[in-house]
C-alpha positions in Angstrom: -149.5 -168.9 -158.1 -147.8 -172.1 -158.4 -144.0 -173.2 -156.2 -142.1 -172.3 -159.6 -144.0 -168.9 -160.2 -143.7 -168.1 -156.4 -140.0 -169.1 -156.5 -139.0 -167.3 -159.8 -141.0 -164.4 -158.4 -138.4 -163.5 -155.4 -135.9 -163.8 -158.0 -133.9 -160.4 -157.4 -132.2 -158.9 -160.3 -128.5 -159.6 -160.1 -129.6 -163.4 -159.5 -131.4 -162.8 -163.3 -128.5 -162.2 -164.9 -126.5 -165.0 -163.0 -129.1 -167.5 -164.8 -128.5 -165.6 -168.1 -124.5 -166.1 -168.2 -125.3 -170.1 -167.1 -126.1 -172.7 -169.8 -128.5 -175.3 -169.7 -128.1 -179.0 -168.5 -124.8 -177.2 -166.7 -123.2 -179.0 -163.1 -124.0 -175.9 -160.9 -122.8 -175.4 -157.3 -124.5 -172.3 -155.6 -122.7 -171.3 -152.4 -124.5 -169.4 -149.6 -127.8 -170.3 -151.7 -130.2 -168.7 -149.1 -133.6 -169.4 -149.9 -132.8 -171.2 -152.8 -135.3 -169.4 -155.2 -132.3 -168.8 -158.4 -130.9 -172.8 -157.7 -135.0 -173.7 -158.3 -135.3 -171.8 -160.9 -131.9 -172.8 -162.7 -133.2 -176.4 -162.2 -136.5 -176.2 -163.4 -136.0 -173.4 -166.4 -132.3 -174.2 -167.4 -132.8 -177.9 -166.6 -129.4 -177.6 -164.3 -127.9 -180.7 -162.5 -128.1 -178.0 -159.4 -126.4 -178.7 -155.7 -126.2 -175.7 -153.0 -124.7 -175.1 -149.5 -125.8 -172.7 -147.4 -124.8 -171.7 -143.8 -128.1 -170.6 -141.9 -130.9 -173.2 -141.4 -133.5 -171.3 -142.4 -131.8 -171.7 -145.6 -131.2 -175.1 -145.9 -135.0 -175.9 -144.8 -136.6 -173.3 -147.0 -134.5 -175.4 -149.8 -135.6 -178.8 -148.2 -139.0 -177.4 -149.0 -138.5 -176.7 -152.4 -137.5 -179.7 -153.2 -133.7 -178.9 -153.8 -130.1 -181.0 -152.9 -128.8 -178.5 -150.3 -126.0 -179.2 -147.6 -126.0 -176.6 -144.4 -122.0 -176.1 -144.7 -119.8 -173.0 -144.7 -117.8 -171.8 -147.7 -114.7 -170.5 -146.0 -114.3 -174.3 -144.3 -116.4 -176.5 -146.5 -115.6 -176.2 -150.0 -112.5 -177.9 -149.9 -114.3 -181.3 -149.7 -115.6 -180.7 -153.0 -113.4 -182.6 -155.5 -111.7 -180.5 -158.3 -113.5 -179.5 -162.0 -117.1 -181.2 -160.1 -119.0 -178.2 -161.4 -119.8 -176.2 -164.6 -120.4 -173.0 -162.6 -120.3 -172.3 -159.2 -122.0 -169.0 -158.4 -121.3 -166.7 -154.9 -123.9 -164.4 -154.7 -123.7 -161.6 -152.6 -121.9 -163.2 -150.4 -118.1 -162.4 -151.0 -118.5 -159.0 -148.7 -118.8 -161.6 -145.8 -116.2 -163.9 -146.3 -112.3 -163.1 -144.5 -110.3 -165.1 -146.8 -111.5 -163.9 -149.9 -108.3 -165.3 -152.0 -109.0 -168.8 -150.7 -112.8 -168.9 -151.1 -111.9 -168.0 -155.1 -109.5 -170.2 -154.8 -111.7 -172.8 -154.6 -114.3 -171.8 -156.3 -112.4 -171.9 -159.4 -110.9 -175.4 -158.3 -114.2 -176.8 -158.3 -115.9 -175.3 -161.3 -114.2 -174.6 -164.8 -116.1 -170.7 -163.9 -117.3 -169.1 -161.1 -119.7 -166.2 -160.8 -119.7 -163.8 -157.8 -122.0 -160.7 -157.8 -121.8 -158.7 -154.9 -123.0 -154.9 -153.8 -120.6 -152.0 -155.0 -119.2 -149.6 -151.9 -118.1 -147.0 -155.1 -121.5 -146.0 -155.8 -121.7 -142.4 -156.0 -124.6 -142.5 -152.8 -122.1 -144.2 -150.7 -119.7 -142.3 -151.3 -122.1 -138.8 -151.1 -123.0 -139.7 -148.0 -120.0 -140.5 -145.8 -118.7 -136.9 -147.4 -121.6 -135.0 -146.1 -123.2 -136.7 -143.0 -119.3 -137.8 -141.7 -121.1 -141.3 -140.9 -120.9 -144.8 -142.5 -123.7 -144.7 -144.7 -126.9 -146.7 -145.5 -128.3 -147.0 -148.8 -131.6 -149.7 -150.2 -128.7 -151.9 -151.2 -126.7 -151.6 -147.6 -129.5 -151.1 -145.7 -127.2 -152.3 -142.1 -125.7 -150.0 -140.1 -122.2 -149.9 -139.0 -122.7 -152.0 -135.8 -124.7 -154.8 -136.7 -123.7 -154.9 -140.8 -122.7 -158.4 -141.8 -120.3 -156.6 -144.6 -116.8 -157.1 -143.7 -114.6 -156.6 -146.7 -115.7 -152.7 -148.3 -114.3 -152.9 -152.0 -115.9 -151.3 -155.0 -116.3 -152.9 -158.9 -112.9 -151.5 -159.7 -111.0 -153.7 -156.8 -112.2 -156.7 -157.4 -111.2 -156.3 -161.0 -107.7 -155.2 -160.2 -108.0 -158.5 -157.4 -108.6 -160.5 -160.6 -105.8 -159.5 -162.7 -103.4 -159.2 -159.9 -104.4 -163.5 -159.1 -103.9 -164.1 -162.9 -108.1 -164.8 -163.2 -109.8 -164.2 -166.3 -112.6 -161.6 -166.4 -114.7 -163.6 -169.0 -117.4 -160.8 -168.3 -118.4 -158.3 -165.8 -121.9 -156.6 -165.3 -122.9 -153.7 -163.8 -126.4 -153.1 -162.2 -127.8 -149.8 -161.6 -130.2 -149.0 -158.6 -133.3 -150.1 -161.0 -132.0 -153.4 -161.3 -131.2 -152.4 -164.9 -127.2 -153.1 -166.7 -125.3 -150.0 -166.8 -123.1 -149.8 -170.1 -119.5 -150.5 -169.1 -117.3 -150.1 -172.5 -113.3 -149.2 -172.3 -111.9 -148.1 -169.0 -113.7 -144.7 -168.7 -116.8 -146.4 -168.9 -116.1 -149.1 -166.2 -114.7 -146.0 -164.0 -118.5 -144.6 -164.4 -120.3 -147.6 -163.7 -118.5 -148.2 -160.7 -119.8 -144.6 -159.9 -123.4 -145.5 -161.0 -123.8 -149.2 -160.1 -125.4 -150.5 -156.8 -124.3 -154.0 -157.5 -121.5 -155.9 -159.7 -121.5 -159.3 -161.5 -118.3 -160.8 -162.7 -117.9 -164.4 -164.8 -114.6 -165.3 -164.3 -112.3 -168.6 -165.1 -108.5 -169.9 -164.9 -107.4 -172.2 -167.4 
């Protein structure tokens, strides 16, 4: 197996569908880039001009060893030295649950890229919400596997908040996306639908933009 197979191979499934919504030759910033297995694989599949910043060093040399222009930085201090429209795309992913100023770090992710993409887990799955009922405990699922004490999850919202976030900030949903437990889309057509995927989904995507 060579890097690229290696690297696309750890590629997990909401990250897929980030490299789906981006087009090729695209500016792309990812933010909290981990590993950096999606920014490799948008630059050497999508042919992405590809730049990443990412807090743990772990991170940053794991990208150093791929081969990829990463900065350690954080996003709730850092991105505000980027300089405005640098970027196609900048993605955030699975990392928004973290973050306490949630309205500023969009803020500027939409300052310095003409979209941004944020995936993140869903607290409204139907598990989650199945299990605080019965065991009268926070609960742990395969996609929130921490528990209450040592989770790094600080914001709990579900697919339907972060929409009604959107709209309330005047932020176009260009698209949104949601994953089931299988990795797999779950149809989301009309509002009764998106109301039952935020019951079935384990993770949302959203493409969003303000003109």
């Amino acid at each position: 197996m060579n890097i690229l197979q290696a690297a696309n191979a750890g590629i997990r499934s909401d990250q897929r569908y980030i490299a789906d919504m981006i087009e090729p030759n695209a500016r792309v910033l990812d933010v909290g880039c981990g590993d950096g297995k999606l920014l490799y694989h948008l630059v050497h599949e999508k042919g992405v001009d590809g730049r990443g910043i990412e807090l743990s060093r772990e991170g940053v040399t794991a990208c150093f060893h791929l081969g990829l222009s990463v900065i350690q930085g954080d996003a709730e201090a850092d991105l505000a030295e980027y300089p405005a429209a640098s970027f196609d795309y900048v993605i955030l992913s699975q990392t928004l649950q973290t973050i306490h100023d949630i309205k500023g770090v969009v803020d500027q992710l939409l300052r310095i890229g003409h979209r941004a993409i944020v995936s993140f887990p869903n607290f409204g799955h139907w598990q989650v919400r199945w299990r605080l009922l019965t065991r009268g405990r926070a609960p742990s699922t395969d996609t929130l596997p921490f528990g209450w004490h040592d989770t790094p999850n600080i914001r709990i919202f579900t697919i339907l908040d972060l929409l009604d976030f959107c709209r309330d900030q005047g932020i176009g949903i260009e698209k949104m996306i949601a994953l089931g437990s299988n990795g797999a889309e779950i149809s989301a057509g009309g509002n009764i639908g998106t109301r039952i995927a935020n019951l079935r989904a384990t993770q949302g995507l959203l493409l969003i933009s303000r003109d």
